[in-house]
Steps between C-alpha positions, in 0.01 A plus 500: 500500500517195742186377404297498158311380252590439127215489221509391155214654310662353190389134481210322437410535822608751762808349690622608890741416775573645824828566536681545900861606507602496852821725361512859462488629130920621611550185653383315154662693285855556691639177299833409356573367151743197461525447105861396487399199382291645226542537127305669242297244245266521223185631642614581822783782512523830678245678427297172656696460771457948579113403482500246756671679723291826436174337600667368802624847615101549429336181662786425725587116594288259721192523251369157387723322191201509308438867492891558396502167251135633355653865443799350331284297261304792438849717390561202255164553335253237702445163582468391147857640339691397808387150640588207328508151547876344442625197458671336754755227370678183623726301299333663195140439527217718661431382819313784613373887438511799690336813517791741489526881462688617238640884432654367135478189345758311639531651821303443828365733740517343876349718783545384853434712849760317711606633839763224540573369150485108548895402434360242214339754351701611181596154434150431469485749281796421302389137467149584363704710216735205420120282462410798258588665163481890691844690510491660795229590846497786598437483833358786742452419883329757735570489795362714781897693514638424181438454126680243337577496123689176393547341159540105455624412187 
């Protein structure tokens, strides 16, 4: 459908949002996968990677991030086993902490809905790693053509 909207009868309260696609269900879900630069980690392998793309070929791309990143977090068991706040280092010491998913304990989960991945990006990414004691992000961007798997180590 172009037009919707979703209901959570499952909270507290009763949660809804509209949600306009101005794409065709085809047109969202006619998208190509680029994970050449993807490699299978703790928490995050295959059979992770097969469900993300399965509940795009269902939802289709152009959604809000928050529905997809919310659905993910859901997969990993909620809110409460997946976010976690990390340390971010300099020199050593704790200078700050960040709310970060994780899909194992040492390895991030970064979801992004990019239609022109900012060049600075991954280094960004790669940076925030070095400032951390997590192995790996595993990092999925949606955009509204492709699906992006990349790992930064």
């Amino acid at each position: 459908m172009e037009r919707g909207k979703l209901v959570n009868f499952r909270g507290e309260a009763i949660e809804h949002e509209f949600v306009n696609a101005s794409a065709t269900h085809a047109e969202r879900t006619a998208f190509t996968l680029d994970d050449g630069q993807w490699q299978a980690t703790d928490g995050f392998g295959e059979d992770r990677k097969a469900l993300v793309q399965d509940m795009l070929r269902d939802w289709g791309t152009g959604l809000a991030r928050s529905l997809y990143e919310e659905a993910i977090i859901h997969f990993y068991g909620g809110p409460e086993r997946v976010l976690s706040d990390t340390a971010v280092s300099l020199d050593n010491s704790a200078v700050a902490w960040q709310s970060v998913a994780l899909c194992a304990e040492r390895v991030a989960l970064k979801l992004t809905t990019f239609d022109h991945v900012p060049v600075t990006y991954p280094s960004a990414l790669t940076r925030f790693l070095g400032a951390t004691t997590l192995e790996a992000i595993q990092w999925i961007n949606i955009s509204r053509d492709q699906l992006s798997f990349t790992t930064i180590r």
